[in-house]
Backbone atoms as SQL, in Angstrom:
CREATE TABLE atoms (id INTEGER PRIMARY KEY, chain TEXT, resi INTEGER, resn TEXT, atom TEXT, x REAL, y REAL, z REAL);
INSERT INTO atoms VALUES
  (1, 'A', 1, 'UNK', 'N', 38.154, 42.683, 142.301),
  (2, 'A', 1, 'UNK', 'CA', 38.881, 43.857, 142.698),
  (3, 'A', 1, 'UNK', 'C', 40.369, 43.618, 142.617),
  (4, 'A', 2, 'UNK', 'N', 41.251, 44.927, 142.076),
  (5, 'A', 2, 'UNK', 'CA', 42.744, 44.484, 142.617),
  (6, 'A', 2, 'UNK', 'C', 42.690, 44.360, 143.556),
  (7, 'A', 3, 'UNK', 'N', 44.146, 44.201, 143.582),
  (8, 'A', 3, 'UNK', 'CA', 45.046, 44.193, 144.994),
  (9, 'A', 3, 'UNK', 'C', 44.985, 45.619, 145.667),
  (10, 'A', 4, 'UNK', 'N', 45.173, 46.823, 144.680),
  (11, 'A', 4, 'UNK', 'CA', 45.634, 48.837, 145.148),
  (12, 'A', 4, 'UNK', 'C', 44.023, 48.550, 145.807),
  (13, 'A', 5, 'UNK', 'N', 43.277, 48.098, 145.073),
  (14, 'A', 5, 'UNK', 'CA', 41.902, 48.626, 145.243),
  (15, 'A', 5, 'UNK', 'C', 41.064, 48.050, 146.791),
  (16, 'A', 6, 'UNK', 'N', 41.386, 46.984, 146.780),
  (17, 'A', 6, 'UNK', 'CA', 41.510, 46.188, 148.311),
  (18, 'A', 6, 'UNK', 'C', 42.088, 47.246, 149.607),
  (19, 'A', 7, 'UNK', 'N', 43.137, 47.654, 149.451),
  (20, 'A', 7, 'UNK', 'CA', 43.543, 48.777, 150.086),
  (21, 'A', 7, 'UNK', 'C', 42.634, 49.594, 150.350),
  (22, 'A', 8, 'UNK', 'N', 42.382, 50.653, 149.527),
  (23, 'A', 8, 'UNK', 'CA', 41.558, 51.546, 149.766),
  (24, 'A', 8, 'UNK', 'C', 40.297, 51.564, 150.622),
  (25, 'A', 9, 'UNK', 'N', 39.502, 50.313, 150.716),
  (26, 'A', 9, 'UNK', 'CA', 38.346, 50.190, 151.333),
  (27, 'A', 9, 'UNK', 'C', 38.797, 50.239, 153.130),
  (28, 'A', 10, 'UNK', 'N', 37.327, 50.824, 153.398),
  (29, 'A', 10, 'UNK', 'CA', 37.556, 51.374, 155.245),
  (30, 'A', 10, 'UNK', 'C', 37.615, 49.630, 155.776),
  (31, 'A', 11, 'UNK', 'N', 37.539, 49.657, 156.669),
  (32, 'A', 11, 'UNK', 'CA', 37.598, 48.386, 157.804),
  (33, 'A', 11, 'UNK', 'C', 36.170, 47.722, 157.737),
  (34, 'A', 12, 'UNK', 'N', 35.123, 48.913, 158.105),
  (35, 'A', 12, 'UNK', 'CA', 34.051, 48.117, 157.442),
  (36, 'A', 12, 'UNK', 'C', 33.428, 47.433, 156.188),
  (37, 'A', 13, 'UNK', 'N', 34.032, 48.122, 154.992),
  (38, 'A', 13, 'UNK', 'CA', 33.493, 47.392, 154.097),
  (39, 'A', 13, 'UNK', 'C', 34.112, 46.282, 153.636),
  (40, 'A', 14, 'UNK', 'N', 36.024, 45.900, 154.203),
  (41, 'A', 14, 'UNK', 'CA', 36.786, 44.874, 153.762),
  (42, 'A', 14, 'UNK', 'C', 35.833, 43.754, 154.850),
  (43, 'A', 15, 'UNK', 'N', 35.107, 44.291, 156.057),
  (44, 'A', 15, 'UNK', 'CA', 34.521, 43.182, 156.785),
  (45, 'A', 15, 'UNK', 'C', 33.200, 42.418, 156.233),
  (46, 'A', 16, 'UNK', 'N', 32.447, 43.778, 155.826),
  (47, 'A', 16, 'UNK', 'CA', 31.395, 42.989, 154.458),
  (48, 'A', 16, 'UNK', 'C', 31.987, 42.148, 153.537),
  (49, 'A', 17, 'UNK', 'N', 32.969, 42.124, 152.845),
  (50, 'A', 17, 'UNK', 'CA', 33.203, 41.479, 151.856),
  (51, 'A', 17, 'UNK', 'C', 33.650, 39.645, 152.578),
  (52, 'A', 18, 'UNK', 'N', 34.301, 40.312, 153.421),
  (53, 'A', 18, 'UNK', 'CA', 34.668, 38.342, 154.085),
  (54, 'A', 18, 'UNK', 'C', 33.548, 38.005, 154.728),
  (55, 'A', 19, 'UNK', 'N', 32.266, 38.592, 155.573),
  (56, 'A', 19, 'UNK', 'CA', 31.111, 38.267, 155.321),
  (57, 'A', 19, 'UNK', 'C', 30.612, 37.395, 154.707),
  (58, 'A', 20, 'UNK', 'N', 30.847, 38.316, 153.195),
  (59, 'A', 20, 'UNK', 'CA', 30.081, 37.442, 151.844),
  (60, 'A', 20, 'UNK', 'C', 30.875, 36.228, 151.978),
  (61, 'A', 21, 'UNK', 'N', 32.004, 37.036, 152.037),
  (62, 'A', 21, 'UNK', 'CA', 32.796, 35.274, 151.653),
  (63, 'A', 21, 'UNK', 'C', 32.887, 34.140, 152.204),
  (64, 'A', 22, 'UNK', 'N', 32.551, 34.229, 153.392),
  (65, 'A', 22, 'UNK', 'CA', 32.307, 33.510, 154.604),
  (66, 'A', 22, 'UNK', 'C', 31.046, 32.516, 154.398),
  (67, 'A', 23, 'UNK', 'N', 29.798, 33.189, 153.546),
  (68, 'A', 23, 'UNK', 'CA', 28.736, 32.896, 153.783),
  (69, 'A', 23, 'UNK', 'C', 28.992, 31.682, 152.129),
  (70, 'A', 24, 'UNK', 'N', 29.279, 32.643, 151.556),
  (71, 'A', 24, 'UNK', 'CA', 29.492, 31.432, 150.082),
  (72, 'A', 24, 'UNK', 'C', 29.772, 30.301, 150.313),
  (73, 'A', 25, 'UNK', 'N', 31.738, 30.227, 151.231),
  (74, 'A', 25, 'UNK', 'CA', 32.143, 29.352, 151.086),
  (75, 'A', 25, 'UNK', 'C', 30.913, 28.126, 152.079),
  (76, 'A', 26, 'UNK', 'N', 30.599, 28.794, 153.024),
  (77, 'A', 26, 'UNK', 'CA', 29.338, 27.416, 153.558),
  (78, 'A', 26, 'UNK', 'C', 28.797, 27.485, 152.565),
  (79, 'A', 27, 'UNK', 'N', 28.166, 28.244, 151.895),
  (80, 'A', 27, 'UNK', 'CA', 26.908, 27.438, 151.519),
  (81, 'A', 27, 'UNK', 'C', 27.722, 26.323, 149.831),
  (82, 'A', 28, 'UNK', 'N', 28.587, 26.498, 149.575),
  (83, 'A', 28, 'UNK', 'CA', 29.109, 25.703, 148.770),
  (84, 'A', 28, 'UNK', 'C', 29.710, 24.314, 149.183),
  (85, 'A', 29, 'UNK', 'N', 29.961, 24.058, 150.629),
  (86, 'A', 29, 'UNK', 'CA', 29.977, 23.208, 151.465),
  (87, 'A', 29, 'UNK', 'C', 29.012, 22.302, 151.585),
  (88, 'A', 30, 'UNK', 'N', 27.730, 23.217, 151.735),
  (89, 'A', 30, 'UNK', 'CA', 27.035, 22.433, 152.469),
  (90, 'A', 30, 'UNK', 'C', 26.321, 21.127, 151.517),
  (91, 'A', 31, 'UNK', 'N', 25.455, 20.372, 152.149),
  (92, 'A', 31, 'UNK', 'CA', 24.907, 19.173, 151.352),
  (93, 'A', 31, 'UNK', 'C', 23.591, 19.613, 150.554),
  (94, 'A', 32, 'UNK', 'N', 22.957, 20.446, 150.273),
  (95, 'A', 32, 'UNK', 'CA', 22.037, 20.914, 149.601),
  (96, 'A', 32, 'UNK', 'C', 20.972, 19.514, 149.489),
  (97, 'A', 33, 'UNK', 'N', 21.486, 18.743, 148.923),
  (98, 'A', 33, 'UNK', 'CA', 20.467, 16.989, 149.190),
  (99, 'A', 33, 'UNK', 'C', 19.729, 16.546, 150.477),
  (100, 'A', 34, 'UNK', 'N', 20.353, 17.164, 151.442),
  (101, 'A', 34, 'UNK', 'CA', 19.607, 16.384, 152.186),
  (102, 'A', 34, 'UNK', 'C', 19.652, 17.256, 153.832),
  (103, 'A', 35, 'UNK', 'N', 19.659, 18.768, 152.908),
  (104, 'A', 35, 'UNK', 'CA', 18.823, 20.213, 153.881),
  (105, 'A', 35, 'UNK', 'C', 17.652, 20.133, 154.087),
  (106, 'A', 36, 'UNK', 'N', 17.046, 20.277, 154.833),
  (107, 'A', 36, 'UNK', 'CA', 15.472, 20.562, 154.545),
  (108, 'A', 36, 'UNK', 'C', 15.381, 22.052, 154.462),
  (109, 'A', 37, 'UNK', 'N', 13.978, 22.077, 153.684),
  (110, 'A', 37, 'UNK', 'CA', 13.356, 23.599, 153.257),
  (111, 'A', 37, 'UNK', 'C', 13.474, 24.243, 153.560),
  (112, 'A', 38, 'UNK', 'N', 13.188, 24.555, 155.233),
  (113, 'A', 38, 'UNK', 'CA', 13.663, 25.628, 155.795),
  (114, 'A', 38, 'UNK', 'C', 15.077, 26.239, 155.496),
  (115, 'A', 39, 'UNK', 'N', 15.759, 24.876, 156.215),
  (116, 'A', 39, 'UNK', 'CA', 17.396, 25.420, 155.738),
  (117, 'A', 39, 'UNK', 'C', 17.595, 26.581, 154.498),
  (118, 'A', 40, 'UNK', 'N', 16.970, 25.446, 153.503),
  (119, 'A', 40, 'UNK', 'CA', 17.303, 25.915, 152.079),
  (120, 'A', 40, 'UNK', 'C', 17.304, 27.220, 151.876),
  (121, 'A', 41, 'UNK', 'N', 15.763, 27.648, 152.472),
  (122, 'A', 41, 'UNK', 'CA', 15.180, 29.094, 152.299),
  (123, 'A', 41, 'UNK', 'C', 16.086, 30.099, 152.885),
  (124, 'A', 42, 'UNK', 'N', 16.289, 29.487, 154.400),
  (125, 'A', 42, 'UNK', 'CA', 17.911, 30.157, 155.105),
  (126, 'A', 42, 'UNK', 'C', 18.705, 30.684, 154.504),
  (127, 'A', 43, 'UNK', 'N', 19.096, 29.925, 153.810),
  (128, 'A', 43, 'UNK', 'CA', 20.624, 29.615, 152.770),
  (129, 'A', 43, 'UNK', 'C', 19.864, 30.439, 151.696),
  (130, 'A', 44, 'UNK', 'N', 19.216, 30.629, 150.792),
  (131, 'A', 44, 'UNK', 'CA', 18.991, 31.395, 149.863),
  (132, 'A', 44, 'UNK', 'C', 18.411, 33.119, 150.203),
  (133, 'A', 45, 'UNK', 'N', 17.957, 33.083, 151.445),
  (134, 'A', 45, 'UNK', 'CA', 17.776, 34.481, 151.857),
  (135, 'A', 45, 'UNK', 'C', 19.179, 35.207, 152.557),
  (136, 'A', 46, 'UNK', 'N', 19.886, 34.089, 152.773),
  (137, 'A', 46, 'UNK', 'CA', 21.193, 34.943, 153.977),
  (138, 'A', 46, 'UNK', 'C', 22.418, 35.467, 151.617),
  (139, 'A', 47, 'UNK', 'N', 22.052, 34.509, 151.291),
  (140, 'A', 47, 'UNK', 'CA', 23.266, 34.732, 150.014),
  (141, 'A', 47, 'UNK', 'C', 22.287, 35.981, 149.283),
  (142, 'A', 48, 'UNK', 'N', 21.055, 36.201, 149.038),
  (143, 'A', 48, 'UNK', 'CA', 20.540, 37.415, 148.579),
  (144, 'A', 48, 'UNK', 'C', 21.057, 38.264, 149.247),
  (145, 'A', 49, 'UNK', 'N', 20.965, 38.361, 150.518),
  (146, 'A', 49, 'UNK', 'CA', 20.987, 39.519, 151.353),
  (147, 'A', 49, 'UNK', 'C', 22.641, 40.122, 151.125),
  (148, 'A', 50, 'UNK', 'N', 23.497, 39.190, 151.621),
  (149, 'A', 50, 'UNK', 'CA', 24.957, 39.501, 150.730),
  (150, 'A', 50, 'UNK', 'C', 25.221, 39.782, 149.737),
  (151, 'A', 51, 'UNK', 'N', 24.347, 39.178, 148.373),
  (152, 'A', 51, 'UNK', 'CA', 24.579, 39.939, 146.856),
  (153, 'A', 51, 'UNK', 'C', 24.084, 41.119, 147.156),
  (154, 'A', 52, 'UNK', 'N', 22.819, 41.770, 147.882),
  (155, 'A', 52, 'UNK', 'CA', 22.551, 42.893, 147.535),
  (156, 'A', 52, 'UNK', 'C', 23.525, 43.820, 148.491),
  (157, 'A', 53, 'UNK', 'N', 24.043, 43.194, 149.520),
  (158, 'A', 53, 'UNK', 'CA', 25.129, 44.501, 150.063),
  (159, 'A', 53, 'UNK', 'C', 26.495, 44.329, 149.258),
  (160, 'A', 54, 'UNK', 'N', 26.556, 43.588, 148.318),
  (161, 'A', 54, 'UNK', 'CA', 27.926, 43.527, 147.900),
  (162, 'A', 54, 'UNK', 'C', 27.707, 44.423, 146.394),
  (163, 'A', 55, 'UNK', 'N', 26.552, 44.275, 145.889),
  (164, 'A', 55, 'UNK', 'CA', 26.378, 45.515, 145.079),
  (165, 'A', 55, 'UNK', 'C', 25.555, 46.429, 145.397),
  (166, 'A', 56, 'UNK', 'N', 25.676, 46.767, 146.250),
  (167, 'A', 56, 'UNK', 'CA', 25.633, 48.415, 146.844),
  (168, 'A', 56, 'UNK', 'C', 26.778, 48.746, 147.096),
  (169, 'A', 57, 'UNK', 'N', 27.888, 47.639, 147.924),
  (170, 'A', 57, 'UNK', 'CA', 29.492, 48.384, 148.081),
  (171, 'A', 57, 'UNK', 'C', 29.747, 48.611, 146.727),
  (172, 'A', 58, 'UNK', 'N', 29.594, 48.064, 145.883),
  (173, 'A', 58, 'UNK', 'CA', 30.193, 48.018, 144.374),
  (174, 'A', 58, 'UNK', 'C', 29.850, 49.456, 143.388),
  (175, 'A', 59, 'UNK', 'N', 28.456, 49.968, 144.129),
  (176, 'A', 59, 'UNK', 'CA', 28.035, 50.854, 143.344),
  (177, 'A', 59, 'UNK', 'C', 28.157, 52.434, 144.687),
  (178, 'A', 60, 'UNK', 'N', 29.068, 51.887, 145.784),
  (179, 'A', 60, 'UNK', 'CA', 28.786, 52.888, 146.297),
  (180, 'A', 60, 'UNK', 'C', 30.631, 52.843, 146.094),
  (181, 'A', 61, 'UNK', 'N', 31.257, 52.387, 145.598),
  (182, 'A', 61, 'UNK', 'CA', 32.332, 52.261, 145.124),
  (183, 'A', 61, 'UNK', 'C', 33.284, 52.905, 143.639),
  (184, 'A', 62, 'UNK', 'N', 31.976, 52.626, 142.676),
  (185, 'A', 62, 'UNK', 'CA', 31.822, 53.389, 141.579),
  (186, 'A', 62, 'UNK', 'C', 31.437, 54.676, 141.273),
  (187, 'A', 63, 'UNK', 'N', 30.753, 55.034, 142.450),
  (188, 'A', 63, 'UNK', 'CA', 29.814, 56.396, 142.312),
  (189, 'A', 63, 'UNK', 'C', 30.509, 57.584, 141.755),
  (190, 'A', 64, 'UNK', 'N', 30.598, 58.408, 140.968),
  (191, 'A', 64, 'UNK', 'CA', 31.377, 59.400, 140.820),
  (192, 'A', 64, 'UNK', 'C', 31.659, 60.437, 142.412);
């Protein structure tokens, strides 16, 4: 996104987006080697769940 375009978004959806971002930067942190499964599954259901609200903002963004 620009910078104008950053603007425009309400309070809630600039809070979804640091959300996501929040959630990335852990999981790019974290040790993936030596998570166990559960974790893992954690970590791969919490970053789905953020891609799919981050393209829904994206497409509820685009919408005509």
């Amino acid at each position: 996104m620009e910078t104008e375009d950053r603007s425009s978004l309400t309070d809630a959806q600039r809070s979804r987006v640091e959300f996501a971002r929040r959630d990335l930067a852990e999981a790019r942190t974290a040790d993936l080697a030596v998570m166990p499964a559960s974790s893992l599954i954690l970590q791969v259901e919490r970053l789905r769940g953020r891609l799919d609200d981050m393209l829904r903002l994206l497409g509820d963004l685009t919408e005509p």
